[in-house]
C-alpha positions in Angstrom: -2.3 -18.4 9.4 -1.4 -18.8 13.1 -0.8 -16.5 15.8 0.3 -18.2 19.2 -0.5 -16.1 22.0 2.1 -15.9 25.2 1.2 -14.8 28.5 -2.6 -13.7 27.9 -1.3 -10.7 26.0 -4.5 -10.9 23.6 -3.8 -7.5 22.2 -0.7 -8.1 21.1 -1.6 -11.2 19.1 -4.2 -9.1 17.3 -1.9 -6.8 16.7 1.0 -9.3 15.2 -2.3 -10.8 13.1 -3.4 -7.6 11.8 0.4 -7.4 10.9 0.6 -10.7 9.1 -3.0 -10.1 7.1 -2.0 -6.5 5.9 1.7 -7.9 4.5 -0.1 -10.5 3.2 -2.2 -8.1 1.6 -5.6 -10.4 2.8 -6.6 -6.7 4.3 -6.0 -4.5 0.8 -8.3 -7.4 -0.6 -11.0 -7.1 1.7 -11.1 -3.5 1.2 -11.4 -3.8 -2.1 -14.3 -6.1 -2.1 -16.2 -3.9 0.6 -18.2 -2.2 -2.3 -18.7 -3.7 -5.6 -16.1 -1.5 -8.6 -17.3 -1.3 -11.8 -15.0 -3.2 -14.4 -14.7 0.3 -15.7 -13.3 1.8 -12.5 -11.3 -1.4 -11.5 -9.2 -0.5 -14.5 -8.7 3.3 -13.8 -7.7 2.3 -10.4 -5.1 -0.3 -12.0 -4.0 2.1 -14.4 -3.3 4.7 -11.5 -1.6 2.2 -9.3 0.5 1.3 -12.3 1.6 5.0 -12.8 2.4 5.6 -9.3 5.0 2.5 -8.9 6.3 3.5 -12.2 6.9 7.0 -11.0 7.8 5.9 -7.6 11.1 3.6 -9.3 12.2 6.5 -11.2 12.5 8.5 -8.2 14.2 6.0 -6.9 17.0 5.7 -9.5 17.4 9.5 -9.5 17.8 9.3 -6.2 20.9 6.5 -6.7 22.3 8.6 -8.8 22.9 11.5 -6.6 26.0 11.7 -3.8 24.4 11.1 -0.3 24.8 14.9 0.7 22.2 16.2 -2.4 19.8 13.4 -1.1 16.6 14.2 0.2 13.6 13.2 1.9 11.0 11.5 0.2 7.2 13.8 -0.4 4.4 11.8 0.6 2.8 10.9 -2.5 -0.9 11.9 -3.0 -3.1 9.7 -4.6 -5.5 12.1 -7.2 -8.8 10.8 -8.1 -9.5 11.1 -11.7 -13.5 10.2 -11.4 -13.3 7.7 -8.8 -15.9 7.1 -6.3 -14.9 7.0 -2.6 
C-alpha cells in the first residue's frame, strides 16, 4: 500500500491511509486479533454477522418494493450480544 504525501500535509496522508486500511478491511482484522476468541465465540460472532447481512438485504428489497414517498429512513442497527465477551 502507498500513500504519497503532497505539500507536507502529514495528517492528511494518515488520514487517506487509515481510509485505504479500513476499506481494505486490514483494520477489522487487527481488531479482531487484538484478543485471542475462542473457536466457540468466533462462530457465534460469524453466525450473528451472518444474520445481520441477511436481515439487512431483506430490508433492503422491501424497501424496493415500496413507491419513493412510503420510503423511509434506515434505524441504526444494534448489534445484541448473545454471551459474547467485550
Amino acid at each position: 500500500m502507498r500513500i504519497e504525501v503532497y505539500n507536507n500535509d502529514v495528517h492528511k496522508a494518515l488520514r487517506k491511509l487509515k481510509k485505504k486500511m479500513f476499506d481494505d478491511g486490514t483494520i477489522k482484522l487487527l481488531m479482531e486479533r487484538r484478543y485471542f476468541e475462542k473457536p466457540s465465540e468466533k462462530r457465534r460472532r460469524k453466525k450473528l454477522d451472518a444474520v445481520n447481512r441477511q436481515s439487512k438485504q431483506v430490508e433492503r428489497e422491501k424497501e424496493a418494493k415500496l413507491k419513493p414517498s412510503q420510503r423511509r429512513r434506515p434505524k441504526k442497527v444494534t448489534k445484541k450480544r448473545f454471551g459474547m465477551r467485550a
